[in-house]
N, C-alpha and C positions, 0 to 999 in steps of 0.2 A: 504494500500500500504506500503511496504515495506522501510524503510529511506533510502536513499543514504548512502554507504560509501565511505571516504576518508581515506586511509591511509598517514598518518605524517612520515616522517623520518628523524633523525636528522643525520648531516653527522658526526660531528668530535668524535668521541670515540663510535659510533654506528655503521657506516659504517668505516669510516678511524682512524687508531691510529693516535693519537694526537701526534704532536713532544713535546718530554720533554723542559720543559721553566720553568725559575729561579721565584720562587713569590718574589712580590714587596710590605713590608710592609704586610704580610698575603695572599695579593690575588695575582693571575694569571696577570703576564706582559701580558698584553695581548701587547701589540705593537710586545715585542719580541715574543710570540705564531702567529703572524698575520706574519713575516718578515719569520721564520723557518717553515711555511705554504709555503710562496711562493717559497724559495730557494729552500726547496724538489721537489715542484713540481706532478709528476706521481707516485715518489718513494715513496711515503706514505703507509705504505701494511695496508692491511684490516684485521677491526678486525676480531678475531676468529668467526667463525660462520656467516661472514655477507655475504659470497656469498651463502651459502646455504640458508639462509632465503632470502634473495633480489630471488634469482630462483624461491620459492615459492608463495611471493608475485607476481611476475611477471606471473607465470605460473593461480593466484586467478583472473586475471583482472580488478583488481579494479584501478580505478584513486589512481595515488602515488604524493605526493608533498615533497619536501625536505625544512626542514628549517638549516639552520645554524647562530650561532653570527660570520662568516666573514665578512667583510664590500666587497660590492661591487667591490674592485680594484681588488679581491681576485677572482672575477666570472670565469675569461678565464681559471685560473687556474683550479680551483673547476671543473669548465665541462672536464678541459683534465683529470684530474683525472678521473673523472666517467667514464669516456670515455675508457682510461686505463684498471680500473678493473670491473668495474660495466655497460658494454656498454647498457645495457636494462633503466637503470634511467639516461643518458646524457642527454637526451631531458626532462625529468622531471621539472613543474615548481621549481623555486626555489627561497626561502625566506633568503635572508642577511639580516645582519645589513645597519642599514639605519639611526641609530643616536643613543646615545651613553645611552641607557637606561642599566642596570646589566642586565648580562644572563637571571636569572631565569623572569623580568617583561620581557624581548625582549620576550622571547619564549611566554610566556602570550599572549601578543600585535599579534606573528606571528598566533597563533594558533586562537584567537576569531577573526582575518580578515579573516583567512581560512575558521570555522565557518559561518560567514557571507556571505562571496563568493560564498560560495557552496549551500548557503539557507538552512543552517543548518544541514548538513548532519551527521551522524553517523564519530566518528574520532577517528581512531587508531595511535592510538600516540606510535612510539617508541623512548628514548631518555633516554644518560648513566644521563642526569640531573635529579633531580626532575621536575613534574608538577604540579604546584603552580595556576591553573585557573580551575573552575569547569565551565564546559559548558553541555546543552544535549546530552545525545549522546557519552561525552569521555571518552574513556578509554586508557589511563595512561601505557606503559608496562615501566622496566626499562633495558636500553642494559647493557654489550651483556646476562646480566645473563636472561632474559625473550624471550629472540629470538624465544626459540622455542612454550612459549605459546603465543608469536604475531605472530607466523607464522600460528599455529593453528585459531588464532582469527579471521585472516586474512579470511586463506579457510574457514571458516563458514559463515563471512559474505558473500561471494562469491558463497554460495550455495547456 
């Protein structure tokens, strides 16, 4: 029998450009990235290539999950966005921040619950970060420059 797949998707610099934010001591204000999240709102445009790839994931039918490092207060937000430009993944489950681990372990932690949930399924990972967790089954693209071999990835497992 054939594995399940799940497609992964990350939203902020794979689906939405990121608002520009000042680093603090080297890394990413994230407070200030989290406040210039909310103030934009729906105005956030999508990165290059993400609506042609989300049409062909959507058109592959596979279960899609979104993960992102926004915390929670950010949710109502994040789905009017989707909603905005992306209306096919609004309803898509979706993985925040939920305590204050650094990106690269949060996405780690989001991805082997996913893993798990799904009873291990087959996982298309698209994300502008690195993936830093080996699991069965995953395969790692990086946005937006892999879009179109994760969209390809996408339709095969779907045949």
């Amino acid at each position: 029998m054939k594995p399940r797949t799940l497609v992964v998707l990350d939203i902020d610099g794979t689906l939405c450009a990121s608002p520009a934010v000042p680093e603090r001591r080297g890394d990413l204000d994230f407070r200030a990235w989290e406040r210039r999240i909310a103030a934009a709102g729906a105005d956030l445009p999508l990165v290059h290539g993400a609506a042609a790839g989300v049409a062909r994931v959507v058109e592959a039918g596979l279960p899609v999950a979104l993960v992102t490092a926004r915390r929670r207060t950010l949710e109502a937000a994040t789905r009017t966005w989707l909603a905005a430009h992306l209306p096919a993944l609004a309803a898509a489950p979706l993985r925040m921040r939920v305590c204050e681990l650094p990106s690269k372990a949060l996405r780690a932690a989001q991805l082997r619950t996913l893993h798990l949930e799904h009873e291990e399924p087959e996982l298309l990972v698209l994300d502008d970060g690195p993936i830093e967790v080996e699991l069965p089954g995953l395969r790692a693209f990086r946005a937006p420059a892999e879009w179109e071999a994760f969209a390809l990835a996408v339709a095969a497992a779907a045949w």
